[in-house]
N, C-alpha and C positions, 0 to 999 in steps of 0.2 A: 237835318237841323245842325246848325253851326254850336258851338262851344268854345269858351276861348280855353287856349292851351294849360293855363292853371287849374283847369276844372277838370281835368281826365286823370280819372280814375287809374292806378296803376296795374299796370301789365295789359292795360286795353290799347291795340294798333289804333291812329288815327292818322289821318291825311291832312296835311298843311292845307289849308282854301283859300285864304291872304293872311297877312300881316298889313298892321298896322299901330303902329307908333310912331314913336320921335325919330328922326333922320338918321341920327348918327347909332342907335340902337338898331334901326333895321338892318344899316349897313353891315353893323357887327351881326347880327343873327346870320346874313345875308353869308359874311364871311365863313361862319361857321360850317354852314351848308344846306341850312334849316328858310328851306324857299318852299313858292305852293309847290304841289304836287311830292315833297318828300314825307313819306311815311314814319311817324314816330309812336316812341311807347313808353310814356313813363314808367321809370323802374322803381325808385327808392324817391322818398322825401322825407327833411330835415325833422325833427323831432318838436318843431317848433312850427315848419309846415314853411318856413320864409323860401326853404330851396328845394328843388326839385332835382333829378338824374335824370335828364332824357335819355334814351337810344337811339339814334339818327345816324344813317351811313354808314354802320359800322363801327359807332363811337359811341362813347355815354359822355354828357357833358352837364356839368348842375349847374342851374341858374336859379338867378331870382325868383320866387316867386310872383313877382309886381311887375318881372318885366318880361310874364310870360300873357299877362292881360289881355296886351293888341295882338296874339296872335290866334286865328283862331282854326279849327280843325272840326271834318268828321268825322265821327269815329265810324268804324268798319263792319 
């Protein structure tokens, strides 16, 4: 079953299946490193809940909440 990337639970491993959003948003995720098949784990989110810590590659990186929507993942 699919989940989009804001919805996973922290310290739970999931696996990218696609993204999908606005152009210049995927490309940036794209940049980042965060494509299908790379493995993430949310760590920490904002006290407000707007951002998130991912763990990907070897990096933590926080993003929006809203602009983790179109992405979506299995979890493991």
């Amino acid at each position: 079953m699919l989940f989009s990337l804001d919805r996973l639970p922290t310290d739970i491993p999931a696996t990218v299946v696609q993204i999908g959003c606005k152009k210049e948003l995927c490309a940036r995720l794209k940049d980042f490193g965060l494509v299908p098949g790379t493995q993430v784990i949310s760590r920490y989110r904002s006290p407000d809940g707007g951002v998130i810590a991912l763990e990907f590659r070897g990096t933590v990186l926080a993003l929006r909440k809203r602009d983790l929507k179109g992405v979506r993942v299995k979890w493991e």
